[in-house]
Backbone as a chain_set.jsonl record, in Angstrom:
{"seq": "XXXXXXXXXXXXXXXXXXXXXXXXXXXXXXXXXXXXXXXXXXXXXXXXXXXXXXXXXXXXXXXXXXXXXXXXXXXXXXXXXXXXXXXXXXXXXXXXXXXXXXXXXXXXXXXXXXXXXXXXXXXXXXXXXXXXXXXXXXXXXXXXXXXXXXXXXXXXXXXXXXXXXXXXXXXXXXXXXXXX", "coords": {"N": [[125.658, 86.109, 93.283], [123.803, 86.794, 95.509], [122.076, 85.151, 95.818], [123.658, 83.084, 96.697], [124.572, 83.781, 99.423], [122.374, 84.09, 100.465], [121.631, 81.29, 100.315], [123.499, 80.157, 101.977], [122.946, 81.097, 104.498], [120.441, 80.316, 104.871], [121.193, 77.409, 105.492], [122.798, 77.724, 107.421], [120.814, 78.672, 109.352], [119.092, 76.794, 109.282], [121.512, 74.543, 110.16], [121.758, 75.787, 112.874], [120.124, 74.791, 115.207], [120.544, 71.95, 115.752], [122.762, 72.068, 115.597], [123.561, 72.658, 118.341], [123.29, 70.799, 119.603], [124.591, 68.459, 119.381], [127.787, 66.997, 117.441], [128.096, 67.994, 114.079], [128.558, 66.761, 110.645], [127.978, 66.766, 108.0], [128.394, 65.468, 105.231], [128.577, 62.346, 104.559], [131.638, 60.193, 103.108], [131.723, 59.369, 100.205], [133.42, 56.835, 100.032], [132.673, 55.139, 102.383], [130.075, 54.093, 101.621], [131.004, 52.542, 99.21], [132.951, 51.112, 100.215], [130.997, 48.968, 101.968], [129.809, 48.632, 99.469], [130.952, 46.652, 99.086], [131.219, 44.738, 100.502], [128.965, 43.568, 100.455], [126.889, 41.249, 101.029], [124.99, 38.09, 99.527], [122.271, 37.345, 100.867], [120.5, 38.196, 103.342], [122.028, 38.914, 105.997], [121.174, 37.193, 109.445], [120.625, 39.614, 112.058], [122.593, 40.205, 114.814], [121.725, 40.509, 117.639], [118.589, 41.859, 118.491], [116.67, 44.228, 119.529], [114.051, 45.397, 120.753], [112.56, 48.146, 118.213], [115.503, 47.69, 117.127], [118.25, 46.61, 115.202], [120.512, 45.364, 116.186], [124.014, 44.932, 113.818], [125.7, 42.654, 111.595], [129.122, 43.785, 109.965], [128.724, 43.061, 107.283], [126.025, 42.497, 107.444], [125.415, 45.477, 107.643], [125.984, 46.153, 105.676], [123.745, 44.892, 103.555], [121.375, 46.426, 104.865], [122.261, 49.012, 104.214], [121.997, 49.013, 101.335], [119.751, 47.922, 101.174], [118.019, 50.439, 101.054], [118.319, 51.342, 99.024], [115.818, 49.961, 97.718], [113.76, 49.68, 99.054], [113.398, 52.432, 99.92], [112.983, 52.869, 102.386], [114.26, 54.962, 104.927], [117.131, 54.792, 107.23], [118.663, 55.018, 110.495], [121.812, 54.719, 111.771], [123.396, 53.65, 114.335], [126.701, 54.09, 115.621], [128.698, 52.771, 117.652], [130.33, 50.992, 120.833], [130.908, 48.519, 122.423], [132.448, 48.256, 124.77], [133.178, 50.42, 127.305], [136.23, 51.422, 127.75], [136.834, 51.744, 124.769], [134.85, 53.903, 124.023], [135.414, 56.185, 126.244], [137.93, 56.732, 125.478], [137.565, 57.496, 122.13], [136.14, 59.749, 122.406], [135.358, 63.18, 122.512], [135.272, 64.767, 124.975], [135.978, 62.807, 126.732], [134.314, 60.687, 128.304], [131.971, 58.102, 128.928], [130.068, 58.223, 126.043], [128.532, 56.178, 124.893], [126.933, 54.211, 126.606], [124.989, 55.809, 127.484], [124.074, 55.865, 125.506], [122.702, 54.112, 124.284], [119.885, 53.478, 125.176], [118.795, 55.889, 125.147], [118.666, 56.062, 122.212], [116.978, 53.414, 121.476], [114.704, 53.828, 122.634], [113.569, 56.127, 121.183], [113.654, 55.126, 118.801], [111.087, 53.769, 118.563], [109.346, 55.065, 118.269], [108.587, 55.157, 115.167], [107.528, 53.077, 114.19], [107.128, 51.707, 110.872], [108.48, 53.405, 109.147], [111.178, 54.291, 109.654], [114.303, 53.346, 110.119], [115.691, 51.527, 112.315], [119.493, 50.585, 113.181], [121.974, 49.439, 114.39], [125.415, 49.495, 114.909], [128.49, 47.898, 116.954], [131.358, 49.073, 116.945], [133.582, 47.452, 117.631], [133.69, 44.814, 115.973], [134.427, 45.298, 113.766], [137.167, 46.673, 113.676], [138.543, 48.972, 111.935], [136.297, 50.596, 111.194], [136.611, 52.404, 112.62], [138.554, 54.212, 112.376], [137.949, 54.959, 110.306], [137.134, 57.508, 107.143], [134.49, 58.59, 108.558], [134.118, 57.755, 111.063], [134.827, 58.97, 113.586], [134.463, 59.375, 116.686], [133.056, 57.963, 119.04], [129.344, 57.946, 120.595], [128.606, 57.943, 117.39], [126.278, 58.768, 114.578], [124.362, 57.681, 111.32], [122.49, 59.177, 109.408], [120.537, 58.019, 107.111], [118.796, 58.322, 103.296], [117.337, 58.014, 100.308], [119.449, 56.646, 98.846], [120.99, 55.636, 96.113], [123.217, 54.84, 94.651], [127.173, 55.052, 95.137], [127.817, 57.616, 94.518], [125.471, 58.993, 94.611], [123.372, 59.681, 97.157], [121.325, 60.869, 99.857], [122.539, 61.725, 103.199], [123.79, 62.02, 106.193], [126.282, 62.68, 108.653], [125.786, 62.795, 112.591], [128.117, 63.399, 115.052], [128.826, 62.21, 118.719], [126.754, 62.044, 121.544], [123.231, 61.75, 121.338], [120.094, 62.76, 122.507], [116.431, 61.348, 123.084], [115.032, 63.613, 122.271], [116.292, 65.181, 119.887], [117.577, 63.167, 117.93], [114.853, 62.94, 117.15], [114.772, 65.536, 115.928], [116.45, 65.309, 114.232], [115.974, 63.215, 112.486], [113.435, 64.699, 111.56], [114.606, 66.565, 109.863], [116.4, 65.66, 108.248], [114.729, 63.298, 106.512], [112.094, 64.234, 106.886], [110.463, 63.444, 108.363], [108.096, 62.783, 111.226], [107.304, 61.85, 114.554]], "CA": [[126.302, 86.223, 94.576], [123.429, 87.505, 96.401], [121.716, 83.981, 95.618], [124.413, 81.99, 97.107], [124.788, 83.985, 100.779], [120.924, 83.648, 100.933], [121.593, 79.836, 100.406], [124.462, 79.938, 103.031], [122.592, 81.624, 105.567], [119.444, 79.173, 104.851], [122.051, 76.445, 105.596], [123.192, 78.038, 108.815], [119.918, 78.455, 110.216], [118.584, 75.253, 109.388], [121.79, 73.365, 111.043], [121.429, 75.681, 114.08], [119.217, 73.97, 116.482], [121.205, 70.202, 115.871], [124.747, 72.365, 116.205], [123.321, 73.255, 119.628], [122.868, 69.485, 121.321], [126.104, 67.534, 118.714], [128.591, 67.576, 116.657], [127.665, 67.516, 112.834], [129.688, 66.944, 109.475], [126.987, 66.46, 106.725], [128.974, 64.505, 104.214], [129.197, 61.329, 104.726], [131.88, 60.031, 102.853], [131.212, 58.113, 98.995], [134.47, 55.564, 100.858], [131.963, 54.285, 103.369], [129.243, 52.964, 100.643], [131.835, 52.011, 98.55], [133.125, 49.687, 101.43], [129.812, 48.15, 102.404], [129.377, 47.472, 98.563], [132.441, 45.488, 98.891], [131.163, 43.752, 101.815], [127.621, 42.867, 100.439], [126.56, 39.148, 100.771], [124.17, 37.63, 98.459], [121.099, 37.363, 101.155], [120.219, 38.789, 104.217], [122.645, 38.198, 106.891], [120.546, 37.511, 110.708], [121.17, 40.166, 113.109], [123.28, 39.709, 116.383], [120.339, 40.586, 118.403], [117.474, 42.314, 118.085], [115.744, 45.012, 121.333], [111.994, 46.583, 120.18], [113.321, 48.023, 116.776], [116.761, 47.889, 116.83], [118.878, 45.52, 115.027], [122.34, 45.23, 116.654], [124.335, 43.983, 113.017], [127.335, 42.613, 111.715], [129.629, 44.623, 108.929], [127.902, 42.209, 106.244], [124.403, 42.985, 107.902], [125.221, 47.022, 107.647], [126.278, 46.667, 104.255], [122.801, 44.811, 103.372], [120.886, 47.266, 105.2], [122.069, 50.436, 103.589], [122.057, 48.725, 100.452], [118.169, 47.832, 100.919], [117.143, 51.498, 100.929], [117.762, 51.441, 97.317], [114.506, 49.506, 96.942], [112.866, 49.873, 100.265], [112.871, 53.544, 100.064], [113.043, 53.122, 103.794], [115.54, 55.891, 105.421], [117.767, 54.374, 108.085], [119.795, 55.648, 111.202], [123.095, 53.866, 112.043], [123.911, 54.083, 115.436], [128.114, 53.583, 116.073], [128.909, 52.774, 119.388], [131.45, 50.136, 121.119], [130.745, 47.572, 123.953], [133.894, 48.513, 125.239], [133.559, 51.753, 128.043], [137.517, 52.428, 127.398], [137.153, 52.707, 123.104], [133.895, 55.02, 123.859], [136.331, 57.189, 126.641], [139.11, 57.539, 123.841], [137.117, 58.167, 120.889], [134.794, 60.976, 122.69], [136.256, 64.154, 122.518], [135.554, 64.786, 126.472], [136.666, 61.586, 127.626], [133.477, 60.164, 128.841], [131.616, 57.019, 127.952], [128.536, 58.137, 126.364], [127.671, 54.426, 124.323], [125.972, 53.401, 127.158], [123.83, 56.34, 127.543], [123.669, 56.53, 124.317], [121.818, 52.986, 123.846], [118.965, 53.284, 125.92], [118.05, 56.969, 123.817], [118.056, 55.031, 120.707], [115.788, 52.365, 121.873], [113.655, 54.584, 123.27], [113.6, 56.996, 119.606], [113.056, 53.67, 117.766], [109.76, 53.056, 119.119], [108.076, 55.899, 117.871], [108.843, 55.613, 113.488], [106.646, 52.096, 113.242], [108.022, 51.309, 109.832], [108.755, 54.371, 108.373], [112.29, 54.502, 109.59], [114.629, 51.904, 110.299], [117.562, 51.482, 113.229], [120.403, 50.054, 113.066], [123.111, 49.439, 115.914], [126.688, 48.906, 114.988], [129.401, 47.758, 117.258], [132.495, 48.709, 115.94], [134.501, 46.699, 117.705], [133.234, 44.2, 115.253], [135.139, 45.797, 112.701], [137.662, 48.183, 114.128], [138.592, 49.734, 110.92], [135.433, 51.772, 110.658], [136.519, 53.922, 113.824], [139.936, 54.891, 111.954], [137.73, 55.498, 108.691], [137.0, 58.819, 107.023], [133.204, 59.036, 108.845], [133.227, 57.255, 112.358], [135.906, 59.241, 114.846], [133.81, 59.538, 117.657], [131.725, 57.178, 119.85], [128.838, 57.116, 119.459], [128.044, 58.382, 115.661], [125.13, 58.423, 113.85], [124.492, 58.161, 109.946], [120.77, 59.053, 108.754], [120.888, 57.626, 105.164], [118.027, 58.043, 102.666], [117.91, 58.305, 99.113], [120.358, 56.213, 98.403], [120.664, 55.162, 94.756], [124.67, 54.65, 94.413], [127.88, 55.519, 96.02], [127.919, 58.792, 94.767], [124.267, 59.641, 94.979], [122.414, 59.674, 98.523], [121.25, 61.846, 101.035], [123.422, 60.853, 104.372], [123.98, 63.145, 107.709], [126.144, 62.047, 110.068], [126.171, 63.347, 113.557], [128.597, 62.331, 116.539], [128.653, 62.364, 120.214], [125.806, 61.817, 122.341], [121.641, 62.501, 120.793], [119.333, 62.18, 123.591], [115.732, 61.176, 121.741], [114.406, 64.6, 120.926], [117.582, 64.891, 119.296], [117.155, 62.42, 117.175], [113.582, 63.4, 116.646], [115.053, 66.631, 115.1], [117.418, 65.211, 112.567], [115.048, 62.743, 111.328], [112.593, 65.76, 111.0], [115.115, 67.993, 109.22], [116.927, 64.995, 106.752], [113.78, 62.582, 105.734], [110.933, 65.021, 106.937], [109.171, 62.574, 109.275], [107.799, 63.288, 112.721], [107.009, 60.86, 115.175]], "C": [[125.271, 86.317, 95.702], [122.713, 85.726, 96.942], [122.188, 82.912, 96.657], [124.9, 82.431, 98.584], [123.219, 83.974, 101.01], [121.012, 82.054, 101.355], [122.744, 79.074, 101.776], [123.595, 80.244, 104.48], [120.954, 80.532, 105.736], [119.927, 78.126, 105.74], [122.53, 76.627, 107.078], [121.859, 78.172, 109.622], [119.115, 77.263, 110.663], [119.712, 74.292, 110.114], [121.959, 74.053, 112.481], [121.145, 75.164, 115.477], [119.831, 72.324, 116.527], [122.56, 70.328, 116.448], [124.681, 71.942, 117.912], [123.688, 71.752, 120.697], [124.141, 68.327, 120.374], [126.812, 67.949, 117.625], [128.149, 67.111, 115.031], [128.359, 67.835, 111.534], [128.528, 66.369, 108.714], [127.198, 65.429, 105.239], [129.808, 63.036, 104.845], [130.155, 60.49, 103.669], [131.787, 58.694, 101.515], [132.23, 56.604, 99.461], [133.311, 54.996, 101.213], [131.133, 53.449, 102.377], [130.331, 52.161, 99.667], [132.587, 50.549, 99.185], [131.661, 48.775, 101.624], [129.055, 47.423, 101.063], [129.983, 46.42, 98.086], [132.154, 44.401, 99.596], [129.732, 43.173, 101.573], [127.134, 41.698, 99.91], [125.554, 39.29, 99.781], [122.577, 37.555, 99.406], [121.844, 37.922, 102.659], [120.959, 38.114, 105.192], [121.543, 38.228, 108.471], [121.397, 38.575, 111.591], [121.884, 39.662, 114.506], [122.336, 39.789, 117.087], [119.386, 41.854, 118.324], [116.95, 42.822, 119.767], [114.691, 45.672, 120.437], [112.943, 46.61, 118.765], [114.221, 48.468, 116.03], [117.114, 47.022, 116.598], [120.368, 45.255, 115.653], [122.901, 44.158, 115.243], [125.882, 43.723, 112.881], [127.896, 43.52, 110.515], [128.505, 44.28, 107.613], [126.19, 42.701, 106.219], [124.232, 44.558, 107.245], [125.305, 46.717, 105.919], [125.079, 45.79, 103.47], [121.889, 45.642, 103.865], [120.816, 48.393, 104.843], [121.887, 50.02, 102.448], [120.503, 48.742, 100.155], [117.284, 49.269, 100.69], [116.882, 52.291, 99.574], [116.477, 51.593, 97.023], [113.713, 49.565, 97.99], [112.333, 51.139, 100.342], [112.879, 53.589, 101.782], [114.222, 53.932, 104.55], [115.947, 55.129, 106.718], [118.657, 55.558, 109.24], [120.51, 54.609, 111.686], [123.507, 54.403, 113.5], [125.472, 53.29, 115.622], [128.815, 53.293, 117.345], [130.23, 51.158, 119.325], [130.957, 49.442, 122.405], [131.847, 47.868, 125.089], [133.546, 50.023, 125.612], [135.192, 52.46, 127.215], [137.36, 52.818, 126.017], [136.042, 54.159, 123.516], [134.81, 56.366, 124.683], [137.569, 57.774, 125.531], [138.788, 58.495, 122.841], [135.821, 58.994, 120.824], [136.175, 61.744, 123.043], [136.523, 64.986, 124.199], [135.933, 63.885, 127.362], [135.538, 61.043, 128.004], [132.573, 59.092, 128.277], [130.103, 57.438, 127.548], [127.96, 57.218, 125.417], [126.789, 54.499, 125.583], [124.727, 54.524, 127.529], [122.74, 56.191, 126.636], [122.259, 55.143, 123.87], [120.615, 52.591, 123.981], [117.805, 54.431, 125.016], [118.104, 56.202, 122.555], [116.997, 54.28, 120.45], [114.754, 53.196, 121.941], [113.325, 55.245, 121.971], [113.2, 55.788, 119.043], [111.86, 53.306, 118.149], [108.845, 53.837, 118.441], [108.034, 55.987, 116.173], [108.303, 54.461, 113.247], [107.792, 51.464, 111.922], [108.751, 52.29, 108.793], [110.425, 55.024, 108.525], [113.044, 53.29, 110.399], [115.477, 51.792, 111.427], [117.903, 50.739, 112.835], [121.574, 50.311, 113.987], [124.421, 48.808, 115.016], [127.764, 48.773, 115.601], [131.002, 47.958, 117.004], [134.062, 48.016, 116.32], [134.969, 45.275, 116.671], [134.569, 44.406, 113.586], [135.44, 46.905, 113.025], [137.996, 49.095, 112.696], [137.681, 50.692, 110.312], [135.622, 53.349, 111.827], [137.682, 54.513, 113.17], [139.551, 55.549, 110.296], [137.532, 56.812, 108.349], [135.656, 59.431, 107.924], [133.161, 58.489, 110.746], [134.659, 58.217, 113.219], [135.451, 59.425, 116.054], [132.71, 58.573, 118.077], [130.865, 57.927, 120.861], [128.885, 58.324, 118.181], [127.332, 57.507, 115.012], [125.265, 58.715, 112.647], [122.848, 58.323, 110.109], [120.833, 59.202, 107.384], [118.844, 57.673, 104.375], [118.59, 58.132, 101.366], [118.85, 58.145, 97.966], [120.222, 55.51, 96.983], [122.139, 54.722, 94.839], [125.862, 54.973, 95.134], [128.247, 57.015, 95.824], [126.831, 59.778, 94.37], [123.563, 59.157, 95.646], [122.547, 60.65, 98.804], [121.591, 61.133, 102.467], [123.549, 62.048, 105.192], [124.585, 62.475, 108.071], [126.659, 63.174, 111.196], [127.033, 63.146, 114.574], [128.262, 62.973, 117.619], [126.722, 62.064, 120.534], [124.485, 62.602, 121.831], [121.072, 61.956, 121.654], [117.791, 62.231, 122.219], [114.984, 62.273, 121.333], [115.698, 65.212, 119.793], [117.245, 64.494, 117.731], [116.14, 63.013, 116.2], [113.666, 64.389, 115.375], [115.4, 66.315, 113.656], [117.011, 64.292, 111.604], [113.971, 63.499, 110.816], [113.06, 66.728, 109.653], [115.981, 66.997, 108.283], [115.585, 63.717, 106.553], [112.541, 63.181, 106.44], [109.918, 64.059, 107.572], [109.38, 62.88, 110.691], [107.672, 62.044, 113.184], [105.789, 60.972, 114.997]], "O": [[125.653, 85.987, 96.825], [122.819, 85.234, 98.065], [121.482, 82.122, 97.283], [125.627, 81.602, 99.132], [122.992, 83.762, 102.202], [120.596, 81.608, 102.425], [122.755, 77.951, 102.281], [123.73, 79.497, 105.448], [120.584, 80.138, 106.842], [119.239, 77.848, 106.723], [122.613, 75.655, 107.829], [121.932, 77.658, 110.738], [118.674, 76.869, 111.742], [119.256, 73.3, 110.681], [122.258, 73.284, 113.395], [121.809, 75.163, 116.513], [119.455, 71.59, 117.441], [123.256, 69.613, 117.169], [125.437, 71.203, 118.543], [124.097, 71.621, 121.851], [124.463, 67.319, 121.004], [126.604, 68.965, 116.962], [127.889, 65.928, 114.811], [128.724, 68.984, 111.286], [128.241, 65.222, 109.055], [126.374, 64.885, 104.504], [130.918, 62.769, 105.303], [129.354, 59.791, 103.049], [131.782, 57.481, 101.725], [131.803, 55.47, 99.241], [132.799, 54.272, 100.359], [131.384, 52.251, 102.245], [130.178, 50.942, 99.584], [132.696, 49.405, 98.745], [131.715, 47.65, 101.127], [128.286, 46.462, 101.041], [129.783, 45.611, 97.18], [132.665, 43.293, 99.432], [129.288, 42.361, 102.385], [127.002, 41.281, 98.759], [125.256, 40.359, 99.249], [121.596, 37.71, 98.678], [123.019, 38.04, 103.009], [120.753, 36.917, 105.391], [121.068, 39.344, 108.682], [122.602, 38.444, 111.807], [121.503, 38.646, 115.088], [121.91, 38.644, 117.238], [119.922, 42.907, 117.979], [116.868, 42.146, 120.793], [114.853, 46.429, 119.481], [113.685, 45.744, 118.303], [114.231, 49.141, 115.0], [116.752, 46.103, 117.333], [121.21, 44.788, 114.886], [122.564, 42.974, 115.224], [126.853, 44.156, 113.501], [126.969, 44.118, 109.968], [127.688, 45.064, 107.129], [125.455, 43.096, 105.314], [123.277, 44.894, 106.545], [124.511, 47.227, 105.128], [125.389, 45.903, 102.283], [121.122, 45.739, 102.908], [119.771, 49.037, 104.933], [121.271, 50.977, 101.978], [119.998, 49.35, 99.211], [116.132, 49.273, 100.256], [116.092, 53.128, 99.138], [115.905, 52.529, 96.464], [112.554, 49.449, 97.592], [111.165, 51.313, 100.692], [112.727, 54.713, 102.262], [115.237, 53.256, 104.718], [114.968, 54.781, 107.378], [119.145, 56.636, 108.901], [119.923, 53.585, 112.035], [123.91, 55.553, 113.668], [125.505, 52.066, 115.75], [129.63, 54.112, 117.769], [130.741, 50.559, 118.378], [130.641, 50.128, 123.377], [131.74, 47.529, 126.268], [133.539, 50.879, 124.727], [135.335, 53.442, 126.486], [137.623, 53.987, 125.738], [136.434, 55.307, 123.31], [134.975, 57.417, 124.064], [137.878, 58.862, 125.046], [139.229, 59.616, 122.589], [134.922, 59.084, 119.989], [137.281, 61.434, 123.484], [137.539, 65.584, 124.556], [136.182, 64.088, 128.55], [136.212, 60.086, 128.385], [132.39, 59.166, 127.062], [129.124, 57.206, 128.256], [126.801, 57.469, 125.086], [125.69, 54.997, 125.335], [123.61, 54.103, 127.831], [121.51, 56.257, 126.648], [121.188, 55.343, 123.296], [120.099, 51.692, 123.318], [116.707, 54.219, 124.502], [117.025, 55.799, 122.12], [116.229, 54.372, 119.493], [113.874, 53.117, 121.084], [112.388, 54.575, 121.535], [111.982, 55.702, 118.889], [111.678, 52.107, 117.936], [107.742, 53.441, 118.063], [107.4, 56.961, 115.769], [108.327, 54.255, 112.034], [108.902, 50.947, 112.056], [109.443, 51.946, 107.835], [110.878, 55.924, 107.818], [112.484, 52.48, 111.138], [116.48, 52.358, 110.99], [117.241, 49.969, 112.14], [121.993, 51.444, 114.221], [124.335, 47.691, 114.505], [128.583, 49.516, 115.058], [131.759, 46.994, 116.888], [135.138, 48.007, 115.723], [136.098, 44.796, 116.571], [135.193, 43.689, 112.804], [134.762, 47.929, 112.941], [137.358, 50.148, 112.693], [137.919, 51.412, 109.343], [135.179, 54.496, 111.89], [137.792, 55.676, 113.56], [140.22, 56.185, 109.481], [137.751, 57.55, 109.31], [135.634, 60.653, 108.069], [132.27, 58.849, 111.516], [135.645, 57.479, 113.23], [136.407, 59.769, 116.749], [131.632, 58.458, 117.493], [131.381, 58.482, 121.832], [129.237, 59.493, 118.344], [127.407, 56.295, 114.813], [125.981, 59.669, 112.341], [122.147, 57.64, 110.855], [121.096, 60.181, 106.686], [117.888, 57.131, 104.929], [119.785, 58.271, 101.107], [119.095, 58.749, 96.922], [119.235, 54.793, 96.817], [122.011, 53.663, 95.452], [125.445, 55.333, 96.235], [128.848, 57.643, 96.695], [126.993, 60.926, 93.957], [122.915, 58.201, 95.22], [123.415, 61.437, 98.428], [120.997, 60.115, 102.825], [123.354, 63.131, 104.64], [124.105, 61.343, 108.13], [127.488, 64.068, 111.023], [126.438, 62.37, 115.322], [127.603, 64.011, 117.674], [125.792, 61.942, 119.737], [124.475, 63.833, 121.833], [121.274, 60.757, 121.85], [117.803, 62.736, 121.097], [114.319, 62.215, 120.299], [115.293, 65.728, 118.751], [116.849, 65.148, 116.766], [116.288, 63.415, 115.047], [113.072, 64.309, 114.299], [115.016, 66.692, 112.548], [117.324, 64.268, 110.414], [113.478, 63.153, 109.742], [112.389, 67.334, 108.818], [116.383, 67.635, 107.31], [116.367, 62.798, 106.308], [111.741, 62.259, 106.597], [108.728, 63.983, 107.264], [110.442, 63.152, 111.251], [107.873, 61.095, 112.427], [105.017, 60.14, 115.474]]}, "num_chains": 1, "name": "protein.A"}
């Protein structure tokens, strides 16, 4: 017993400082990989477009991308967002659009991990069915996936609402232990 409120209180201090600046649900749902291994082409689909080192992809793309960290070993963050101001006002819990803030902190965070961590931009207008899924209810939302071996063994975070880039910084510090 004593074991397991040590390990609780570990757990609470360590998600502390991320509670503080978004909202965070730690399990990302075995559904989501399970979908994307449904959806995975045979080669590398091209990205929609490409800013410094962010890929903006399509469903097909995401579901090659998390798939690659099998063998890449490379940890990824998924950024969820919408081109669309009104979905981001809806599906934020204060009403406000923060995609477009949100796109510029990403970029900006992606500059500093070289190759050691990956972005990834997804639109989900693209495929509305991931905003009604068990993991995306909020624009934007982030996944930070490593470790992935199967659909029901990875290490996955996701956070929503708005990460400005020390943010970020944090939660790739505190789930794949890399600094800038």
């Amino acid at each position: 017993m004593k074991s397991f409120i040590k390990f609780l209180m570990l757990n609470v201090v360590l998600l502390l400082p991320v509670a503080s600046f978004a909202g965070r649900n730690p399990a990302v749902q075995p559904l989501f990989f399970e979908q994307l291994q449904a959806a995975l082409p045979s080669s590398q689909p091209e990205p929609i477009t490409t800013s410094g080192a962010v890929s903006d992809v399509t469903w097909q793309g995401l579901a090659w991308e998390v798939d690659n960290v099998k063998t890449s070993h490379v940890p990824i963050v998924i950024e969820f967002y919408s081109d669309d101001s009104g979905d981001c006002q809806r599906f934020n819990p204060v009403g406000t659009d923060e995609c477009a803030p949100q796109l510029a902190q990403f970029d900006s965070a992606s500059s500093s991990y070289g190759d050691n961590v990956k972005f990834i931009r997804f639109n989900v207008r693209l495929h509305p069915d991931v905003v009604n899924g068990p993991d995306v209810r909020v624009l934007p939302t982030h996944f930070f996936i490593a470790d992935y071996t199967d659909t029901q063994h990875y290490t996955a975070v996701k956070v929503w609402g708005m990460l400005d880039e020390a943010g970020i910084a944090q939660v790739i510090q505190q789930t794949f232990n890399i600094s800038q």
